[in-house]
C-alpha positions as CSV (number, residue, x, y, z in Angstrom):
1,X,89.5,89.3,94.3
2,X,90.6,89.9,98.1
3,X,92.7,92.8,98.7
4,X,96.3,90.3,99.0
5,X,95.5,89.0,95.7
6,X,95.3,92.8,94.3
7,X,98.7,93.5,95.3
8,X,100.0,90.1,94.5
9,X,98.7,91.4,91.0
10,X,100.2,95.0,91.1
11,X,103.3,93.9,91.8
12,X,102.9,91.2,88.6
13,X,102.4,94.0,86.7
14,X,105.2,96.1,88.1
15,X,107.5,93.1,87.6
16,X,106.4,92.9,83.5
17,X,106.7,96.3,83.0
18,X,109.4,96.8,80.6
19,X,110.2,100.6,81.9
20,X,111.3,99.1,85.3
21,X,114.7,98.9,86.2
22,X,116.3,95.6,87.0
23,X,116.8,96.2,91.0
24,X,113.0,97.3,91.1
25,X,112.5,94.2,89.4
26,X,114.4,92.2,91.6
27,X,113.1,93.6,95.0
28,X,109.6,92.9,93.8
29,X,110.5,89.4,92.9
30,X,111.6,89.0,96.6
31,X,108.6,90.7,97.6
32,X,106.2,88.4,95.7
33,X,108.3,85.4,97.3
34,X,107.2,86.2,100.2
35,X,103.8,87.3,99.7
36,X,102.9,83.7,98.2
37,X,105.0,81.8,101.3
38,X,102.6,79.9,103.7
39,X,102.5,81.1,106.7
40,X,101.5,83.7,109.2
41,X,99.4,86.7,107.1
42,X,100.2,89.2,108.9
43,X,103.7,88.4,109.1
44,X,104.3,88.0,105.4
45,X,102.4,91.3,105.2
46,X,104.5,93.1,107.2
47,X,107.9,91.9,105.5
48,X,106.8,92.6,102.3
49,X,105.7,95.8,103.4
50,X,109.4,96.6,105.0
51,X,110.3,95.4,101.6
52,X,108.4,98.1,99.4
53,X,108.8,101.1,101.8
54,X,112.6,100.5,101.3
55,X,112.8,100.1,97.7
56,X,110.7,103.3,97.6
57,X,113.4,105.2,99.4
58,X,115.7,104.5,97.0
59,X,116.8,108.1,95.2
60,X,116.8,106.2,91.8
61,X,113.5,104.8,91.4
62,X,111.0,106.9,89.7
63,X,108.3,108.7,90.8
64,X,105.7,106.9,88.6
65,X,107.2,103.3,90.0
66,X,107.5,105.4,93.5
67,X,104.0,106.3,93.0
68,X,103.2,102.4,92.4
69,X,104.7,100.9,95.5
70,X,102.7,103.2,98.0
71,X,99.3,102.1,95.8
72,X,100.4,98.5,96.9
73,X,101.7,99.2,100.3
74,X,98.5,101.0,101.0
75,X,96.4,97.8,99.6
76,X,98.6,95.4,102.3
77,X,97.9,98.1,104.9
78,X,94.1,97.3,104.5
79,X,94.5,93.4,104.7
């Protein structure tokens, strides 16, 4: 499994996860959109990325989910 695919998957996993809030949920929905677009890699990369580091500003997410989001913006920083 390429190093995409691996967050594609983290951030499946963080979208099942029942202790995630609903606008977590949402923003990694939008996220995973458009991760699987066609296109330009590096340019759906860097949205998505744009995409995470925001949510993980957010004073109400939690540091375990926090903690999550920088694991998978560090695996898009690699691809």
């Amino acid at each position: 499994m390429d190093t995409l695919q691996q967050a594609i998957f983290a951030l499946h996993e963080l979208e099942q996860d029942t202790t995630t809030p609903k606008n977590v949920k949402t923003k990694v929905a939008s996220t995973l959109k458009i991760l699987n677009e066609n296109g330009e890699v590096s340019l759906k990369k860097s949205r998505a990325m744009h995409e995470l580091e925001e949510l993980s500003e957010d004073i109400n997410v939690q540091s375990y989910t926090r903690t999550q989001l920088f694991n998978i913006v560090s695996l898009l920083e690699i691809v």
